[in-house]
C-alpha positions in Angstrom: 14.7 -23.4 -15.3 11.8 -22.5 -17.7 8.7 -21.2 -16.2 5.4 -20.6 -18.0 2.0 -19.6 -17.4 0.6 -21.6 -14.1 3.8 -23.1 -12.9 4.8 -22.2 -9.2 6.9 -19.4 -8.8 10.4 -20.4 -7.0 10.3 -19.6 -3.6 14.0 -17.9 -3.1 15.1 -16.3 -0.4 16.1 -12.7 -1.4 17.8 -9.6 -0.4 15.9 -6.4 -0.8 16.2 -3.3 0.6 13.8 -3.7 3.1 15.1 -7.0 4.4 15.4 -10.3 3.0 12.1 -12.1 2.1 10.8 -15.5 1.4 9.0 -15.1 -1.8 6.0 -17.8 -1.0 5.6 -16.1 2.5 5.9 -12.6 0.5 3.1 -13.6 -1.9 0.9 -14.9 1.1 -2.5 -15.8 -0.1 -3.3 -13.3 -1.8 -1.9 -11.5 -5.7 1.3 -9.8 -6.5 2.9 -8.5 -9.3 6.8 -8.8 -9.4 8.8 -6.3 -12.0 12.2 -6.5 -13.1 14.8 -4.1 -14.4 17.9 -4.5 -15.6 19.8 -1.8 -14.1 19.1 1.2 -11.5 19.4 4.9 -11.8 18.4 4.2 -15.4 15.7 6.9 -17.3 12.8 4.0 -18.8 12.8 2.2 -15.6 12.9 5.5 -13.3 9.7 6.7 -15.0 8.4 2.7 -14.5 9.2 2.5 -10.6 7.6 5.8 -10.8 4.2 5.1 -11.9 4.4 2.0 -10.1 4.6 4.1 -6.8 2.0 6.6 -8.6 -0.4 3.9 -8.7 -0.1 2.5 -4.7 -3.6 3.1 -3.9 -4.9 1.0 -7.0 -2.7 -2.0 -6.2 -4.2 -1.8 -2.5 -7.6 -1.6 -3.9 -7.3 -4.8 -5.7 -5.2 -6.5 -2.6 -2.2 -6.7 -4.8 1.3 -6.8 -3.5 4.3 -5.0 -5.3 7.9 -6.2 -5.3 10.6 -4.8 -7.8 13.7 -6.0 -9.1 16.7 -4.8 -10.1 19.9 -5.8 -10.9 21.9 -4.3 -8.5 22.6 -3.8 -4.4 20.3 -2.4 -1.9 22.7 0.7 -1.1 22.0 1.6 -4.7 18.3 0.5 -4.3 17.9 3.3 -1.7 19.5 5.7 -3.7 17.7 5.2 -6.8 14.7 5.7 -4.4 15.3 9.5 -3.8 15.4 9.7 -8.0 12.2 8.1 -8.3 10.7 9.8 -5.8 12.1 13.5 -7.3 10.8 12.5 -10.8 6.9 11.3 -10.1 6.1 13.2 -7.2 5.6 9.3 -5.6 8.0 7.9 -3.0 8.2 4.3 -3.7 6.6 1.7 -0.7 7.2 -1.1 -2.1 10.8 -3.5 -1.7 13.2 -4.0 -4.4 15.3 -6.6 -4.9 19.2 -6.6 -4.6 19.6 -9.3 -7.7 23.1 -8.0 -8.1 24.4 -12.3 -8.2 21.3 -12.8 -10.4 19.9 -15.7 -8.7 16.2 -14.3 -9.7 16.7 -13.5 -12.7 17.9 -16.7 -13.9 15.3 -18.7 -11.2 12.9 -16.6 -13.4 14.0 -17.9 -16.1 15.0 -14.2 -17.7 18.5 -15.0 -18.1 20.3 -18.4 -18.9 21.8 -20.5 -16.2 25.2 -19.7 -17.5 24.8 -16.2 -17.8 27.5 -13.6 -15.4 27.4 -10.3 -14.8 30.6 -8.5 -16.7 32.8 -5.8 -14.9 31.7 -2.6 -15.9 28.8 -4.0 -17.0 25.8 -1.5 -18.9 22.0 -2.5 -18.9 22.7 -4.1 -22.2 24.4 -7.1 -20.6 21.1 -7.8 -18.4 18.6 -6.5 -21.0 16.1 -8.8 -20.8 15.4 -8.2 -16.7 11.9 -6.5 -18.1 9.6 -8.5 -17.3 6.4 -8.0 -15.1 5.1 -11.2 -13.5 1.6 -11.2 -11.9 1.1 -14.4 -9.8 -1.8 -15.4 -7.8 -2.6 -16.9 -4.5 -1.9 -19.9 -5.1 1.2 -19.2 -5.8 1.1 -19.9 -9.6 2.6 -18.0 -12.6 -0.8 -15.8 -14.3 1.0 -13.6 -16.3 4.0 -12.5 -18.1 4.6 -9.4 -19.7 8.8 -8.8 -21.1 9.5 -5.4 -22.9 12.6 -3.8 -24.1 14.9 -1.7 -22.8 13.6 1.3 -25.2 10.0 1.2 -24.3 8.4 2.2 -21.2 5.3 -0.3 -19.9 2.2 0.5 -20.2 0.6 0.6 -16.5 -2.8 0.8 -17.4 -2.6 -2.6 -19.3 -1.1 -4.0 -16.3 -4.0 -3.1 -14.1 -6.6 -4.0 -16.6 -5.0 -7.1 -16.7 -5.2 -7.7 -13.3 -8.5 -7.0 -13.2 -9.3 -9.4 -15.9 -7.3 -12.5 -14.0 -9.1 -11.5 -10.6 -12.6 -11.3 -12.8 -12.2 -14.5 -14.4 -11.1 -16.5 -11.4 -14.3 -14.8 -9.7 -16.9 -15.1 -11.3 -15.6 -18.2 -13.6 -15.9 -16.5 -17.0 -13.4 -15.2 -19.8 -12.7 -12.0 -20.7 -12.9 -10.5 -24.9 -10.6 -8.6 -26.5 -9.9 -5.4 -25.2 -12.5 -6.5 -22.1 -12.7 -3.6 -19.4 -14.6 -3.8 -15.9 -18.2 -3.6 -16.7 -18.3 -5.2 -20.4 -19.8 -8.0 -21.0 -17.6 -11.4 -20.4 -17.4 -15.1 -22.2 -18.6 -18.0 -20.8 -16.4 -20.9 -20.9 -17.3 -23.5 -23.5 -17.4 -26.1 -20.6 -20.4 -24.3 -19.5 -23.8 -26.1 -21.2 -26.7 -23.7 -21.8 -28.5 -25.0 -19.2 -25.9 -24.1 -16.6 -25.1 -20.7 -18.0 -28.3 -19.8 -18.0 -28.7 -21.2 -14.0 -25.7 -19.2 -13.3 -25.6 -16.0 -15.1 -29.4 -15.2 -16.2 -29.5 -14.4 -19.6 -26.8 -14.6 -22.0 -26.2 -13.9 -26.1 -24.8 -16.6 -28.4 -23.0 -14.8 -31.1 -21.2 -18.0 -32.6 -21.9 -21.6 -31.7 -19.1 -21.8 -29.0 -18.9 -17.9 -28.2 -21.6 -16.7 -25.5 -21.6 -13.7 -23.5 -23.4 -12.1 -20.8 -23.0 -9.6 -18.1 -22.1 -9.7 -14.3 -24.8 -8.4 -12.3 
């Protein structure tokens, strides 16, 4: 199956090593952010799960919820743990999936429906498990963000993004280029003047159809 930005997330039953989960009743009604990897016990997505870990308090700070995946069993999930844990300085809270038959990462539409896992198999053959999905209460597809092998996400992007869904959905507004909490946001062009104004105070038109203001 495809899946795209606001289409509902499959609600599979998986295997992690924490127990097996119902993804809806995992999401709850609140945000999460899934990550996938291709592989454990591998040096990009060590340093990932890592910062992940690293980073625990911010994702409890926005209410976020934090599942990994990996391509591989629970016994080896555990494992890989103790790496993770000896490399950042973080031990790893969160569940990861046991997607060693793959039914994720075809459900998330990161591998084709015919696709198998080889014998002796190297990342290579599941490359393209590198995605990070952020999803939101109601259960819909916000974000999607697929990197390669090679190159190590960028965490603070992730978080700012975060913030910019949970701002938007908020307060209402967009967010600009680059936006940070605190700068200025867009008001939708479904907005009149009149209703901006009611809403949000003052605002600045710099184009016909871009306005922007600040949250008080």
């Amino acid at each position: 199956m495809s899946l795209r930005i606001n289409d509902t997330v499959p609600d599979l039953k998986v295997v992690t090593d924490q127990g097996d989960i119902s993804l809806h009743d995992w999401i709850g009604d609140g945000w999460a952010i899934i990550f996938s990897h291709p592989k454990d016990f591998t040096p990009v997505c060590t340093t990932e799960f890592g910062e992940m870990a690293r980073l625990e308090d911010e994702w409890t700070k926005r209410g976020v919820k934090v599942l990994g995946v990996s391509v591989d069993a629970s016994a080896d999930h555990a494992k890989w743990k103790v790496d993770i844990e000896a490399y950042s300085g973080s031990k790893p809270s969160f569940a990861i999936v046991a997607d060693d038959g793959i039914e994720l990462a075809k459900a998330f539409d990161m591998l084709p429906a015919e696709a198998v896992l080889p014998e002796g198999r190297t990342p290579a053959a599941t490359a393209t498990v590198r995605t990070v999905f952020v999803i939101g209460p109601d259960k819909k597809l916000r974000l999607s963000l697929t990197y390669p092998m090679v190159i190590g996400r960028n965490f603070d992007e992730i978080l700012r993004v975060v913030d910019a869904l949970q701002t938007a959905e908020r307060a209402g507004v967009a967010t600009p280029v680059n936006w940070r909490p605190g700068d200025d946001v867009i008001i939708p062009a479904a907005v009149s003047d009149e209703d901006a104004k009611e809403k949000f105070g003052s605002f600045e038109k710099r184009l016909p159809y871009l306005r922007t203001t600040s949250l008080k």
